[in-house]
C-alpha positions as CSV (number, residue, x, y, z in Angstrom):
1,X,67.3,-11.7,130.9
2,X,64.8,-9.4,129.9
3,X,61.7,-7.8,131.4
4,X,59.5,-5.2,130.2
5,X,57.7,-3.1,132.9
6,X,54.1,-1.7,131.3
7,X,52.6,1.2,133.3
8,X,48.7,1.9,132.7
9,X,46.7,5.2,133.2
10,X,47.7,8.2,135.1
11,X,51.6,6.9,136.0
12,X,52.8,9.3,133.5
13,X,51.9,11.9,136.6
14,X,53.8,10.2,139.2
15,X,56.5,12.5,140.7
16,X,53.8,15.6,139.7
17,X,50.9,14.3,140.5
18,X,50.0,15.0,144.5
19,X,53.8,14.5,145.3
20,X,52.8,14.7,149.1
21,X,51.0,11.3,148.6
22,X,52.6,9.6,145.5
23,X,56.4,11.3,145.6
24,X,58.2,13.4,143.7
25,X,60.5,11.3,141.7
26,X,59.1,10.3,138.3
27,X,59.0,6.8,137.0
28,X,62.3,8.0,134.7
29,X,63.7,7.9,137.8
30,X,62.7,4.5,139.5
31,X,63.6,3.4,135.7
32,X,67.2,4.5,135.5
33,X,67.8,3.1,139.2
34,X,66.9,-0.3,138.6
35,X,68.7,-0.3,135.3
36,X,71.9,0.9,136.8
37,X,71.3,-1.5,139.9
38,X,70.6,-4.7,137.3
39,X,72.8,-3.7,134.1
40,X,72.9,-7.5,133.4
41,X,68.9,-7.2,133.0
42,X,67.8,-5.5,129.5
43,X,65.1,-3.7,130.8
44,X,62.1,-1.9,128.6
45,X,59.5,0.1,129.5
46,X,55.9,1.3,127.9
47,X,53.2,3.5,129.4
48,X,50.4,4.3,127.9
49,X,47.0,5.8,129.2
50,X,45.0,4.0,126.8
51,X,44.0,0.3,127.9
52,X,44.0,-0.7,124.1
53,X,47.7,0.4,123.5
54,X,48.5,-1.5,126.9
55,X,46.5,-5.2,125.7
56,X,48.3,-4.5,122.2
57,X,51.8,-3.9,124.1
58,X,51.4,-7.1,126.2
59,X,50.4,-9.6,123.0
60,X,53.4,-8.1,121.1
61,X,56.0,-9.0,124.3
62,X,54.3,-12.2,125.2
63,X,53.1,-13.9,128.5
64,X,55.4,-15.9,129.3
65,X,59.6,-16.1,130.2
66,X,61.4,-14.3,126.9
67,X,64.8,-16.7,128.1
């Protein structure tokens, strides 16, 4: 199976960004957890805090299933 997480504007920041409200573990973090947690799963990850690089990142991995 594969899934591809796609973060938009400002979660780059997270883990530095007001920790007191949003946390101070990064997305690398939450990343490397659920791979280790679902190693069976091929998971891939984009940010990007430009809405255009998002939209072109979703047309090039599809809508729908991938399996």
């Amino acid at each position: 199976m594969n899934i591809t997480i796609i973060n938009g504007p400002n979660l780059n920041l997270l883990g530095i960004r007001e920790p007191g409200i949003y946390g101070s573990k990064g997305f690398d973090s939450y990343l490397e957890e659920l791979r280790n947690r679902y190693p069976q799963v091929d998971i891939a990850y984009f940010q990007s805090n430009h809405e255009g690089d998002i939209i072109d990142k979703l047309h090039e991995v599809g809508f729908g299933a991938t399996d």
